[in-house]
Each structure stands twice: as structure tokens, then as C-alpha cells.
DOMAR-95978 format. One record per residue: x, y, z of N, C-alpha, C in turn; residue in three letters. Coordinates in steps of 0.02 Angstrom, whole numbers, plus 32768, in hexadecimal, padded with zeros to 4 digits. Layout:
BEGIN
XYZXYZXYZALA...
//
This chain:
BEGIN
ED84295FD02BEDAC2995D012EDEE2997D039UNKEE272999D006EE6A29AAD029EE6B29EBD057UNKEEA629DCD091EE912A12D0BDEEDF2A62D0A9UNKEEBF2A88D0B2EEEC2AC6D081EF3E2AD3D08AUNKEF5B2AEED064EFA22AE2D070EFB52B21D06BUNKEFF42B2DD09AF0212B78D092F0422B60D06CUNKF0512B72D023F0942B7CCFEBF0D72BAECFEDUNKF0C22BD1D018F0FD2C08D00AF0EC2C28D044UNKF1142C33D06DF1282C65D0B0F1532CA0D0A3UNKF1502CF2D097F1812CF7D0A0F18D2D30D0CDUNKF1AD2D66D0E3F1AE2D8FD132F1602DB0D137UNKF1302DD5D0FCF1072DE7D102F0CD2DBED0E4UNKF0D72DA1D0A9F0992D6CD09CF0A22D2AD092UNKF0762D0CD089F0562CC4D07EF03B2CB8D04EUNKF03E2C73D031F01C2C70D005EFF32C1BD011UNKEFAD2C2ED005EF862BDED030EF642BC0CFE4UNKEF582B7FCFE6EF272B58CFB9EF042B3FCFD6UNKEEC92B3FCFBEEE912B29CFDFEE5D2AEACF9FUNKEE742AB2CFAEEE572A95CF5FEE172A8CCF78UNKEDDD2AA0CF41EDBC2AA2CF1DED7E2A66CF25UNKED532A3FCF31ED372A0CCF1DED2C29FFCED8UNKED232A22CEAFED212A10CE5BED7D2A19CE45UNKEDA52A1ACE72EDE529FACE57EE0A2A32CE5AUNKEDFE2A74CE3FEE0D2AB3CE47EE362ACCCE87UNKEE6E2AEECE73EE872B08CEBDEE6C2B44CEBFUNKEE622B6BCF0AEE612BB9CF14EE992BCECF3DUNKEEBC2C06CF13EEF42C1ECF42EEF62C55CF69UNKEF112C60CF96EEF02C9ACFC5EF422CBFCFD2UNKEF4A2CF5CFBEEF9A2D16CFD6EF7A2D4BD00CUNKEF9D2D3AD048EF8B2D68D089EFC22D8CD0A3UNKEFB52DC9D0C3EFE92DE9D0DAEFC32E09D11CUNKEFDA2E24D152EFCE2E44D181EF962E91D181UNKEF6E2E93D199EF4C2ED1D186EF7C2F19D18AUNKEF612F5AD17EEF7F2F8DD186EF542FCDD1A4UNKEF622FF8D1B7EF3D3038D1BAEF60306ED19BUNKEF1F3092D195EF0B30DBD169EF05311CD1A6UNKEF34315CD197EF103177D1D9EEF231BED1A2UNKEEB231BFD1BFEE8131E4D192EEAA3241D1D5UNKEEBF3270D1B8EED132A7D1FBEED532E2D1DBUNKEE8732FFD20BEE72333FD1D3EE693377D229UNKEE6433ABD201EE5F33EED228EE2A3409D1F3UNKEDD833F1D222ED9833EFD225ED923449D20CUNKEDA5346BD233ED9534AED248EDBD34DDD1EAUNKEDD834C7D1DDEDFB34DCD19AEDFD34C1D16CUNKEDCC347CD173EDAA344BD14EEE013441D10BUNKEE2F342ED147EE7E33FCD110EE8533C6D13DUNKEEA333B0D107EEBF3354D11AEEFF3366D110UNKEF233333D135EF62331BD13AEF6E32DBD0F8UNKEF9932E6D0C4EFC032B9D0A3EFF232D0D0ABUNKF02E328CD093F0653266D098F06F326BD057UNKF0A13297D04AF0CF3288D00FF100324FD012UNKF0ED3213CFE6F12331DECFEFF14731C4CFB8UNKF18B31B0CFB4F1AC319ECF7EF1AC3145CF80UNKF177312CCF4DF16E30F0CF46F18230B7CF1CUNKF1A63096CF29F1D13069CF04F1B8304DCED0UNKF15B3027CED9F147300BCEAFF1193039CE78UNKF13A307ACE76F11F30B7CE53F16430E0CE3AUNKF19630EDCE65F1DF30F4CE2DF1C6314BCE48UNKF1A33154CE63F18F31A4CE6AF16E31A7CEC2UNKF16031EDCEB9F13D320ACEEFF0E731F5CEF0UNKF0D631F9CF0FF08631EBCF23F05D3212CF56UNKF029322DCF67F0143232CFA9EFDD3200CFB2UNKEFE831FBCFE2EFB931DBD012EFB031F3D06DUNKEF8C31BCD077EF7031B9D0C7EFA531B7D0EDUNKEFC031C3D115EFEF3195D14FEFD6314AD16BUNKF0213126D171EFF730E4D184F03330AFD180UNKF028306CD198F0493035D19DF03B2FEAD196UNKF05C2FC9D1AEF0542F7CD1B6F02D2F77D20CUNKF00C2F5AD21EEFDD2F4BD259F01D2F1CD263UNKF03F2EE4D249F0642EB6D272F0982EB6D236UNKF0F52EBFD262F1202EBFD23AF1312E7AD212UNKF11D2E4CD224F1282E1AD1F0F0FF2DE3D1F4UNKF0F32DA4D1D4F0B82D7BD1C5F0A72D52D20CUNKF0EC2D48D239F0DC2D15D275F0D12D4AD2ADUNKF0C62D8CD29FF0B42DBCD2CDF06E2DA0D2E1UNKF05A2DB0D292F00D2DAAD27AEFF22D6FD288UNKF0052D2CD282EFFE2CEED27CEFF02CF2D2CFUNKF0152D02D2E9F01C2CFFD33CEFDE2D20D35AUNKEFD52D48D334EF8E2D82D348EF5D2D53D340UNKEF592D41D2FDEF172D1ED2DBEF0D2CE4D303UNKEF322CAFD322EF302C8AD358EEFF2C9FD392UNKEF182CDED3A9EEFC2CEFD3EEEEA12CE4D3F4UNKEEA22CFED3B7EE552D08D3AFEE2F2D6AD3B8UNKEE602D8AD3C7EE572DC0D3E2EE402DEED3B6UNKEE022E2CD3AEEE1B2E5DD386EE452E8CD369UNKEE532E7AD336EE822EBAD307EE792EF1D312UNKEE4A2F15D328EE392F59D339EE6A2F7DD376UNKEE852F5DD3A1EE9F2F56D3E1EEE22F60D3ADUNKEF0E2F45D396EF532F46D37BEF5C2F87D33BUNKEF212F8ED31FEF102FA5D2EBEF222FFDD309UNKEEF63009D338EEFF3054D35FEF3C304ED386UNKEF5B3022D39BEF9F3030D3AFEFD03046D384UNKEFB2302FD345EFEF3016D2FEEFDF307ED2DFUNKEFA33094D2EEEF8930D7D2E3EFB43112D304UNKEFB93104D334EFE9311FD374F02E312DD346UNKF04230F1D344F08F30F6D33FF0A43116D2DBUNKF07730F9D2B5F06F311CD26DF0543168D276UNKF02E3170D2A8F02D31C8D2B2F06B3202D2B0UNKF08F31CED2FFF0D731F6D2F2F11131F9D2D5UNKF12231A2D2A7F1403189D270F13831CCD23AUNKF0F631B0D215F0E731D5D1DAF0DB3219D1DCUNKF0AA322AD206F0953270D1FDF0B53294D237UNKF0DA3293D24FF0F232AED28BF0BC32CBD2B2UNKF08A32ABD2DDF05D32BCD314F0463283D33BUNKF02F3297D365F0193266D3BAEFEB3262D3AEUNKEFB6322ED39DEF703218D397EF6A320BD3D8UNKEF2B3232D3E2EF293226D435EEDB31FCD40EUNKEEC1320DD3F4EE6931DDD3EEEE7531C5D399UNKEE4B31AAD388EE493188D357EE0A314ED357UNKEDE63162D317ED96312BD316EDB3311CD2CCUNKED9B30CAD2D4ED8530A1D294ED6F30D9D260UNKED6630D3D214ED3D3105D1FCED3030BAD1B7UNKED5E308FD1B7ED363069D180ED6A302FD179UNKED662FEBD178ED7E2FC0D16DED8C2FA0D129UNKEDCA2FA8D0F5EDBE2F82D0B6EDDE2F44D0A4UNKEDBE2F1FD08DEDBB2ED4D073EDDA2ECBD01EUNKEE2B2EB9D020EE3E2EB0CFE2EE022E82CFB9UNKEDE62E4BCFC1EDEF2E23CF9AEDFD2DDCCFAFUNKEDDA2DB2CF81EDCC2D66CF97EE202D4ACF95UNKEE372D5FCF63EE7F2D2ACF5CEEC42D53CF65UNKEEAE2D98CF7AEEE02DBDCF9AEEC32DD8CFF4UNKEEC62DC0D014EEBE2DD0D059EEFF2DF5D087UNKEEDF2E4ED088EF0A2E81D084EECC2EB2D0A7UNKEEB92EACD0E0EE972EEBD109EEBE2F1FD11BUNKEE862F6FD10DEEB52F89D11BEE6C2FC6D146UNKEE892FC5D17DEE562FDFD1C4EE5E3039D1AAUNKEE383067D19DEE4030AAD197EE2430D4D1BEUNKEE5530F6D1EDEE243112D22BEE34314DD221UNKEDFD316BD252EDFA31CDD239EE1131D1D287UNKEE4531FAD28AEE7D321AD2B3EE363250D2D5UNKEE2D324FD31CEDFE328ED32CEE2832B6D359UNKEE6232AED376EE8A32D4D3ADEEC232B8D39EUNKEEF132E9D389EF2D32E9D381EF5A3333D387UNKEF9B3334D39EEFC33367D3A0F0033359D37FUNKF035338CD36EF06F338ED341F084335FD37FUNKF0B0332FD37AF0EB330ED38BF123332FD38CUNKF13D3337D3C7F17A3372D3D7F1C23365D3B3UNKF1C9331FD394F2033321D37AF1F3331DD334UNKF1BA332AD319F1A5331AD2B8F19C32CFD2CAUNKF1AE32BAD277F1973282D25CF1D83261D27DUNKF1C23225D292F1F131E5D297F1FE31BDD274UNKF21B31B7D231F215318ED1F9F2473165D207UNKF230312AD1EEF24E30F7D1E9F2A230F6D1BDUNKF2CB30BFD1BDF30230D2D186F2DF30C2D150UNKF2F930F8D11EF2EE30C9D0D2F2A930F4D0CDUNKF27D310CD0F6F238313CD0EEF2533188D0B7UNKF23A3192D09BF23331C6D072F1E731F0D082UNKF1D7321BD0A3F1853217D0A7F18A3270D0C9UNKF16F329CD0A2F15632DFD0B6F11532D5D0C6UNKF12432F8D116F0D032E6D12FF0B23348D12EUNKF0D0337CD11CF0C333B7D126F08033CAD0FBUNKF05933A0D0E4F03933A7D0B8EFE633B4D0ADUNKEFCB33F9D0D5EF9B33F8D0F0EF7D341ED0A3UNKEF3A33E9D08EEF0C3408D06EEECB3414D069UNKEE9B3435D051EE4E344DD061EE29340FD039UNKEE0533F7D04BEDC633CBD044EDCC33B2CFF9UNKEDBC33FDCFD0EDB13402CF8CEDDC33DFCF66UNKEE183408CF7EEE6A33FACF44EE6D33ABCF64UNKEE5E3385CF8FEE6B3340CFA0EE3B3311CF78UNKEDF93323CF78EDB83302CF4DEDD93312CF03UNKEDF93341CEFAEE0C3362CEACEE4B331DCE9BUNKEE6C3323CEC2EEC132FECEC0EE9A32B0CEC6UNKEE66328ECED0EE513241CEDEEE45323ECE86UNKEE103265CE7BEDFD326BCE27EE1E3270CDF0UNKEE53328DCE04EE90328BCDC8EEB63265CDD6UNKEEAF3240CE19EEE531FDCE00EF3431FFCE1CUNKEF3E3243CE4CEF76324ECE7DEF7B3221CEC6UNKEF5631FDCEC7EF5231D1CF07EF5731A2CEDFUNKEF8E317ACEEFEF89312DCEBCEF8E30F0CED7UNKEF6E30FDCF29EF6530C4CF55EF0130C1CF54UNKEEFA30A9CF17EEA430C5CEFDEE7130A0CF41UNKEE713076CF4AEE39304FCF80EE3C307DCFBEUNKEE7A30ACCFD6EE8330E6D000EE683110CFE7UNKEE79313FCFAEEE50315BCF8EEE053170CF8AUNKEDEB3137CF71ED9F3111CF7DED7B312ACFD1UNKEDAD30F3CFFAED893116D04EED993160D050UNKEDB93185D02FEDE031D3D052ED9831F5D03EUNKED8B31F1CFFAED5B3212CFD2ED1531F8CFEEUNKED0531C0D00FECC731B9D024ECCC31DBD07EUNKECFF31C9D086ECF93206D0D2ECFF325AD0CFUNKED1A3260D08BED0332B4D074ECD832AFD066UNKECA33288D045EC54329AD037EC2332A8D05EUNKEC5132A2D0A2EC1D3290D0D1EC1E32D7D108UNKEC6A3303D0E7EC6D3343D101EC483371D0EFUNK
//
């Protein structure tokens, strides 16, 4: 068997072939993982969403807060070398999308569920539940070019309500938000 080829490089993905023994290629498009920050106030049973204005939607959205784990593909490439766990970069990457997006200081933060795009799209995206956090004294630190209202605290219900009708349109987020409310 031929041994697999990168076709296309470009700042965030890749694109690999991997031929086949019955002749067939498999293509694999990869990009850098990301995180989800799951950030609720337990005691009044609301979550934190992100109102965001999304390009590949032409509109507003809410979602999770969250980012790229590595800013571009030879970040990642460089990581994936080491041999090291993602988990380690992943909660750093939590940290800094805390006070980016939602304007607050994640002081703790646990794993809450790991998701797996897919065989020929390889696209992890780490979703951790925020357990100690405080407002960040200067707000949100957004990036240029960020559009993103993080003021957006809602109760359990109206969030499980807003997954079902289809107002979260980052759905595989969605999916984990609603199975970590089931579990409230």
C-alpha cells in the first residue's frame, strides 16, 4: 500500500490521502481541535451563552463560549509531534476563551465530554464545565473583528427549550449542552 499524502495545507487545515488497498482513496480534512466552555451559576440553575454574529450563518447565533486549542495548523502539527496530551493546552486555551468571550477568570475547569467529528472530517472539540469562575475586571476581551454578547444569563429550561427549536446552530454543541442539562 502507497504511503498517505498531504494535498492541501492551508493556515488552519489539511487535507491527507490515504490510498486504499482495493485502489480506493480515503480523504481525511483535519484541523486543530477547539473548546466549549460549558459556565453556569448552579445555585439559580442559568448558563452563560454568547450571542454571536456568524459569518457562515449571515446572522446572530447563541452558543457556548470557546476557541481554537492551537492558532494555526503548524501550531498543532508541532503539538502532535510532542506526543503530549491535549488536555494540558486545551485548559489553558479555557482560561484565555473565558476572558476573551465571556468576560470572566476561570480559575477551575473539568473535562465534561470530548466530541469526535467524524472519520473524514477530523475536528475535536474538548467541552468543559467551568466550576470556579469570577467576572473578569475589565469584561470581555474580544478579539478584532469579534462580534459576541456574552451578557446572556439563562435558566436551565429556556436553554433545553432554545436547543429544540433549533436557536443554537452549532448542533453537536447543542447535543453535549442538552445531555449535561439532563443530568441537572
Amino acid at each position: 500500500m502507497s504511503q498517505s499524502e498531504i494535498v492541501f495545507r492551508g493556515k488552519i487545515f489539511e487535507v491527507e490521502q490515504l490510498p486504499q488497498p482495493d485502489g480506493r482513496v480515503f480523504e481525511v480534512a483535519r484541523r486543530a481541535p477547539g473548546v466549549r466552555l460549558i459556565v453556569a451559576k448552579p445555585k439559580e440553575r442559568q448558563l452563560l451563552l454568547t450571542k454571536e454574529f456568524r459569518r457562515e450563518l449571515n446572522d446572530w447565533d447563541y452558543r457556548l463560549p470557546g476557541g481554537k486549542v492551537f492558532d494555526s495548523l503548524a501550531e498543532y502539527d508541532s503539538f502532535r509531534e510532542s506526543g503530549e496530551d491535549v488536555l494540558k493546552p486545551a485548559l489553558t486555551k479555557v482560561k484565555g476563551e473565558g476572558a476573551e468571550e465571556a468576560g470572566i477568570d476561570v480559575k477551575q475547569a473539568e473535562l465534561f465530554k470530548k466530541s469526535t467529528l467524524g472519520a473524514t472530517v477530523e475536528w475535536d472539540l474538548y467541552i468543559f464545565t467551568v466550576t470556579d469562575w469570577q467576572p473578569h475586571a475589565d469584561g470581555q476581551q474580544l478579539e478584532a473583528g469579534e462580534e459576541i454578547e456574552a451578557d446572556n444569563w439563562l435558566d436551565y429550561q429556556e436553554v433545553k427549550k432554545m436547543i429544540l427549536a433549533g436557536h443554537m446552530q452549532e448542533e453537536r454543541v447543542a447535543l453535549i449542552l442538552l445531555q449535561w442539562l439532563s443530568r441537572r
